[in-house]
N, C-alpha and C positions, 0 to 999 in steps of 0.2 A: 519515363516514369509518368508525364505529363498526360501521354497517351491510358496509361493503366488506369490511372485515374476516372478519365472519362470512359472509360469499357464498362466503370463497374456500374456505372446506368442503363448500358445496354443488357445486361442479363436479368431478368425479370426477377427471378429469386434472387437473388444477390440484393439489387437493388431494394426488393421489398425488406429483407434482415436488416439492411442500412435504415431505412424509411422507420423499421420497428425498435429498432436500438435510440432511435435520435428522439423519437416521441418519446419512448418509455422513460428517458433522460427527463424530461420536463418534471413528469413526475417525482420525480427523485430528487431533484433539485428543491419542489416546491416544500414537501417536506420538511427542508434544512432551513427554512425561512419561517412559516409559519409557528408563533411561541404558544410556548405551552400554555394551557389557560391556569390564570393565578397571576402569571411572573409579570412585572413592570419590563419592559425588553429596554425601554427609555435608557433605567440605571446599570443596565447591563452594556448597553452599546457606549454610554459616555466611557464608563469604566474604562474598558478596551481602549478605547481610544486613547486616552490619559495614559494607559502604559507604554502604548505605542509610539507616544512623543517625548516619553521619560528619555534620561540623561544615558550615555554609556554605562552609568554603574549598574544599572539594572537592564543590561543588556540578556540575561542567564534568564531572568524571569521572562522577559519577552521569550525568548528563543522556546523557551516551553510552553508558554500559552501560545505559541504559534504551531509548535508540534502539538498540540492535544487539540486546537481548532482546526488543524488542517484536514486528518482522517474522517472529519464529520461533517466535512463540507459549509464551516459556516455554523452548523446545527448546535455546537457547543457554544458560541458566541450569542447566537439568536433567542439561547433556551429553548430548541425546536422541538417537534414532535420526532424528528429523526438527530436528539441530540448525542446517542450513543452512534448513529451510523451503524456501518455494516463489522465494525471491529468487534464487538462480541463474537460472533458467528466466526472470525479470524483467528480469534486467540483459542475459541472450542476444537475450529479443527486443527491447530499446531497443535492444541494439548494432546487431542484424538491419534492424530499422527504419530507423537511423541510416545505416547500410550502402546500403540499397535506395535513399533519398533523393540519396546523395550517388555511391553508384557507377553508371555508366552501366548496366552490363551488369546491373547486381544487378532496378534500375529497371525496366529491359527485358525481363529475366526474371519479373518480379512481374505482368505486364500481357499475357504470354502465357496460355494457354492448360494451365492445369495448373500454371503455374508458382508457383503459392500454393502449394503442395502443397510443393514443393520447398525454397522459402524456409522452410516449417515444420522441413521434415527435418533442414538446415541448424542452425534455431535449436535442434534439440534436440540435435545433433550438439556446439551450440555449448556448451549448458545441460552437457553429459557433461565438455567440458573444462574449464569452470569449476568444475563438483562436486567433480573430481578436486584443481585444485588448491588451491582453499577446503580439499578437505577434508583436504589435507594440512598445512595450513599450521594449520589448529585442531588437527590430530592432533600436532603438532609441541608447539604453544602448550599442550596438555596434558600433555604428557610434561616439557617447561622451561619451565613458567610463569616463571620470573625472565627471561625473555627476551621477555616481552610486558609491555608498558607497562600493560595494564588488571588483566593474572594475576600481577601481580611481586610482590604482597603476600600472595599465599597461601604463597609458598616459605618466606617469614621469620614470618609471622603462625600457621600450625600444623604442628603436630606429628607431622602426619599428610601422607603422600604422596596427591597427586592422583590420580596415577597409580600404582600400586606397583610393577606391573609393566611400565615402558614402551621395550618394544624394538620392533625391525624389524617384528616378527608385528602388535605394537596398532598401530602404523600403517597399515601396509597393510587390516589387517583393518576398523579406523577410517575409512577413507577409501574403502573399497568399502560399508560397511553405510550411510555419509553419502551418497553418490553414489545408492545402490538407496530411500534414503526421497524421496532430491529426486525421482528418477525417478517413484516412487508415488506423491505429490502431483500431480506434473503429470498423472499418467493421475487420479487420483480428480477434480481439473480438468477435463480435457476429460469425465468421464463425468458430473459436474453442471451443466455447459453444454447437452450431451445432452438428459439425461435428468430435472435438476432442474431450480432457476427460479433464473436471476441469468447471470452469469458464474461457472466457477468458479474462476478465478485469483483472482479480486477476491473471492467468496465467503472462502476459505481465510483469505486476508492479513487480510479484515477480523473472521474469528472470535479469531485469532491474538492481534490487537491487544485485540477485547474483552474474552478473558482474563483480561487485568489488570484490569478494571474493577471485579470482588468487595477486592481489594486496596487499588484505590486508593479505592476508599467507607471500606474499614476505617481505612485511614492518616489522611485527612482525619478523619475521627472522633475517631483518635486526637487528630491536632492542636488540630483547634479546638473539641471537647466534652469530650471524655475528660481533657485534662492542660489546660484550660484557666482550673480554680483559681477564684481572685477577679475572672478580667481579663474583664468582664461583655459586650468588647467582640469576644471570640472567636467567639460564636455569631452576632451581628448581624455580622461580616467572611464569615462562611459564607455568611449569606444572600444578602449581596450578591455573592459568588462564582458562587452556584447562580445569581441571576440575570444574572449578566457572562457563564455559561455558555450563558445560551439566548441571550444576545443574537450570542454569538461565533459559535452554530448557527445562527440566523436568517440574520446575514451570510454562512457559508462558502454556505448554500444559495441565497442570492439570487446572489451572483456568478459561481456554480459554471452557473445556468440565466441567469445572466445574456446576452445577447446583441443585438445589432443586428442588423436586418432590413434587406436593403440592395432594394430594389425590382427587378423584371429585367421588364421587357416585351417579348414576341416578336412578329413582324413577322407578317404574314397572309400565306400561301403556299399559293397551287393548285398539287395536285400528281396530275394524270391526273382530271380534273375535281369533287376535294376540294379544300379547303378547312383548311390546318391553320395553327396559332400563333394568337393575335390575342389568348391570354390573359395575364394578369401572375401574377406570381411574386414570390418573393420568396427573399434568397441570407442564409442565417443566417450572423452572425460572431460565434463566442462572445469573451465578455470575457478571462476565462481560457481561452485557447485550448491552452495548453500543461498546466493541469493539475496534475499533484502532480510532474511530472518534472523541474522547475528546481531546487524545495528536494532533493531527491533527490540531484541532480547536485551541488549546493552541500555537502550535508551529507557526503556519499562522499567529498569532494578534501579536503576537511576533517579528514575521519576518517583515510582511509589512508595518506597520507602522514605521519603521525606514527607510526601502527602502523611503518610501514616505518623510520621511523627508531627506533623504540624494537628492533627487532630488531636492528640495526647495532649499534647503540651502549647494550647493555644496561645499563651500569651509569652510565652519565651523566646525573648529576640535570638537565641540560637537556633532555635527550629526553623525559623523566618532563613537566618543566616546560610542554614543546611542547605534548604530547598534552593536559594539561588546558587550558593557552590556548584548543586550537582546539574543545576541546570546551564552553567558554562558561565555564569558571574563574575566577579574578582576576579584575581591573575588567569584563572581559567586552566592552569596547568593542571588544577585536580578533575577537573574535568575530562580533558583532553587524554590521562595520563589512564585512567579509570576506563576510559571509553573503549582506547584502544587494546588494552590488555582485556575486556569481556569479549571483543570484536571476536580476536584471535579465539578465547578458547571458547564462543559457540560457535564458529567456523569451523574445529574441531570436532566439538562436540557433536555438531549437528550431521557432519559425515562419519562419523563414527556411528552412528543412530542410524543413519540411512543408507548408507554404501554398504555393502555386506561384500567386501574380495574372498569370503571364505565360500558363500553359497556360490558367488558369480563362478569361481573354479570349479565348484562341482561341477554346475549345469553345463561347463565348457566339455568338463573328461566325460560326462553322460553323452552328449552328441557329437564325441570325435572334435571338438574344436579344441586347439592349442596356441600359443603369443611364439613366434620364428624365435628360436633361440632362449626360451624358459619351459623347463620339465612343466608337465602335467602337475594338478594338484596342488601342494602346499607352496610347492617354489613361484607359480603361478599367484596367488593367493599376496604371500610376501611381494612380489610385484606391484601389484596392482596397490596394495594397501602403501607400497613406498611410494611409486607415482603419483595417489592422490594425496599423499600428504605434502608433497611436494609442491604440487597446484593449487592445495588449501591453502600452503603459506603465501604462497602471489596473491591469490584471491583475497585473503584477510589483510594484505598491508593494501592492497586495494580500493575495499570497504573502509579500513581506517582513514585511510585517506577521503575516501567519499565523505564521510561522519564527519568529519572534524572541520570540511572548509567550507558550511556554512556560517557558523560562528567565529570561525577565524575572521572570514571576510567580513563580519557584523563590525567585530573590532578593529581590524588595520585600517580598510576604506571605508568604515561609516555604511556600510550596503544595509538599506532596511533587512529585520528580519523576516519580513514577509516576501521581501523577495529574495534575499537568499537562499532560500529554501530551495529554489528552481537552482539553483548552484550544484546542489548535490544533496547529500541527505538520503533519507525514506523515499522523502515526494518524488525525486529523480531517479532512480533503480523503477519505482514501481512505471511510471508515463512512458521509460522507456520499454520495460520488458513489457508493457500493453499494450503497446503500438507494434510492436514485435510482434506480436499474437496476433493481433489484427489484420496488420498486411501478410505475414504468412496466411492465414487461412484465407481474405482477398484472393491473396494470387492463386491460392489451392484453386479455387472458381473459376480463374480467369485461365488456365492454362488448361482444365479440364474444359472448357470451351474453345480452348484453339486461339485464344489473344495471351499475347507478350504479357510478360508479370513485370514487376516494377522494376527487376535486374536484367541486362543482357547479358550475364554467366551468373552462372548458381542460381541458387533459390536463399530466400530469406529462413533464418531460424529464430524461432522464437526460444521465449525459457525453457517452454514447456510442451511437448507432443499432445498435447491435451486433442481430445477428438473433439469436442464442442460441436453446434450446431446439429444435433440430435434429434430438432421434432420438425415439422413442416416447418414453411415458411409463413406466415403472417399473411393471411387473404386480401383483397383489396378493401372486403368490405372492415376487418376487423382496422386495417390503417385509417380507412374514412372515419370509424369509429371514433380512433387514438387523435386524429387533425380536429376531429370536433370536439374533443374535450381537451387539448393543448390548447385549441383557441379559446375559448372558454375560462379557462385556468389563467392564460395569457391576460385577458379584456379582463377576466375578475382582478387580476391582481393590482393592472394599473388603473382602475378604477377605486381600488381601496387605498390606494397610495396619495391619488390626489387627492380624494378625503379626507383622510388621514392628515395631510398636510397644509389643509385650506386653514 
């Protein structure tokens, strides 16, 4: 592996997509740092802070503001220019998706002839009207934090305004400059798919979440070396941490490439005095078929319906009291009990929406393919449809389990929730299936040049067959380009910080 590594230097395109993905990261980064103009970032950054050192009983509120700061890299915490992130553009095309599955016409248009194109245009039409109104409802939530259930404590807690000057103009202005960064991640997306190595949707999201990882090394330090005293049994609960971690990696990535081979043999057919079929196949059904999009699904109905009630009902200590229940608070049981039962039924749901064993059977009896031992057609069809439900339910108590032990571990051992998170969760599904992505296609290069891939048997699978890497490679002169304004970016940034700080 150690050897694969060092190959991917030696192939001049390869190396340059690596070169173009790690520059074009800067940018994307800097982004999530840079505040919005108006906001005091001062009473935003103490805030956070003060939650983050609050007592276990408000462990449910942290674990949420660490899920809504994680997706944006920072950029929700900072009040940034990229403080919605690349998740609008996320939630457009699940809806888009969700859309094409379930409406005929949408369906029918996706199977024409240009009409990806379309469904694209659509979801970014769709991405415009989500930005606008996210970003008014955080441009709102800044100007009256005592009207958001998670910012209610900065109105009474300092002395100082969020906002100072929050009229008409800072929102409009707020919600066009949040709308114009979501916009410019999704093109810096599609130009790392292009032109670097990965996906760049999943690229973005998952630098976003690692982030936090300088942090949560520090926190954990703090916890169990740093203020750990006499109690001789802080270090050795570390250790066993560090190694519950690789085990929690080893599983997300066994289940994540997890799959059943279901056998397909094709019938032998002369066709104008050839000879074609007579070979066997095989029809891949992954275990987790659905992926990170159930906890997703579970964690959003969770989350905004309490937001929505804390806007209503500002001042009522039950709205307060909602928001932290559902965010895994108190006993946590309603939490946990909630989570796991929407897990299950949009893991359902979501193959029910996208597995189609009715069509897959047609297309089997249209070109002579049939499963050793199940009739053609409907009997085929009821197969297929009883095996994936059967995979769903592993894959969903899977996913529950992923979901739930980051906040368990907040509560039994005290684990910050900043670094829980890397436990399992979102953050964990997605780092591993984008590294997945990544060394699959890596190795795609390094084997179509004749060097060893990072396995000596098999090949790596990712989530996704995605075809990626679609435009040129990134020219020498355009990387010299990207080196000279990273550095740039770089020397500005630490020159504004020591200012900032004299």
């Amino acid at each position: 592996m150690i050897s694969a590594f060092a190959n991917t230097f030696k192939i001049p395109e390869l190396r340059s997509r690596i070169l173009f993905t790690l520059l074009v990261v800067v940018i994307v980064r800097l982004g999530a740092v840079i505040t919005l103009p108006g906001v005091d970032a001062n009473v935003l950054q103490d805030w956070y802070q003060e939650v983050q050192e609050q007592s276990s009983e408000s462990h449910g509120l942290t674990a949420v503001l660490a899920l809504m700061n994680v997706f944006s890299g920072g950029g929700l915490q900072n009040s940034a220019l990229f403080a919605l992130g690349i998740m609008p553009y996320i939630s457009a095309s699940i809806m888009m998706q969700l859309l094409t599955a379930v409406v005929p016409s949408l369906g029918k248009l996706s199977r024409e002839e240009g009409g990806r194109q379309k469904i694209s245009l659509y979801t970014r039409v769709l991405t415009i009207v989500l930005c606008l109104f996210q970003g008014w409802m955080l441009a709102k939530s800044l100007v009256t934090p005592e009207a958001n259930p998670f910012l209610r404590d900065i109105a009474s807690g300092s002395t100082r305004e969020l906002v100072p000057d929050g009229g008409l103009l800072f929102i409009v202005k707020t919600v066009i400059i949040i709308t114009a960064g979501t916009m410019l991640l999704m093109w810096i997306g599609d130009q790392i798919t292009e032109r670097g190595i990965g996906n760049g949707v999943s690229i973005i999201i998952m630098v976003n979440i690692i982030y936090a990882l300088p942090a949560a090394l520090f926190q954990v330090y703090n916890t169990y070396v740093a203020s750990s005293g006499e109690n001789l049994l802080r270090p050795f609960q570390l250790v066993a941490l560090l190694a519950f971690l690789f085990f929690v990696v080893a599983a997300v990535i066994s289940i994540t490439q997890a799959q059943r081979r279901v056998p397909i043999n094709y019938a032998k057919q002369v066709r104008g005095g050839k000879m074609y079929g007579g070979q066997s196949q095989h029809m891949p059904l992954k275990v987790n078929y659905a992926g990170v999009m159930p906890i997703i699904f579970a964690q959003a109905i969770l989350m905004f319906p309490s937001q929505i009630i804390g806007w209503m009902f500002p001042n009522d200590l039950w709205a307060r009291n909602l928001s932290i229940t559902l965010g895994g608070g108190g006993s946590g049981w309603v939490y946990y009990t909630l989570t796991g039962l929407m897990i299950f039924f949009f893991s359902y749901f979501w193959v029910a929406t996208m597995f189609q064993p009715n069509q897959i059977a047609d297309d089997l009896k249209k070109n002579g393919g049939y499963i050793p031992g199940v009739r053609p057609g409907k009997p085929t069809a009821e197969f297929l449809d009883r095996t994936m439900s059967r995979l769903t339910f592993a894959g969903a108590i899977f996913l529950t389990v992923v979901a739930i032990l980051p906040p368990i571990l907040t509560k039994i051992m005290g684990v910050p929730p900043i670094a829980a998170q890397f436990f399992g969760g979102t953050g964990l599904l997605i780092m591993v299936g984008v590294l997945l992505d990544v060394m699959r296609q890596v190795e795609t290069h390094l084997i179509q040049r004749h060097y060893d891939g990072f396995l000596r048997k098999g090949r790596i699978r990712g989530r996704f067959d995605r075809p990626g890497m679609k435009g040129a490679a990134a020219s020498g002169n355009q990387i010299l380009w990207l080196l000279v304004i990273a550095a740039v970016l770089i020397i500005g940034g630490i020159v504004y910080y020591q200012v900032a700080n004299q």
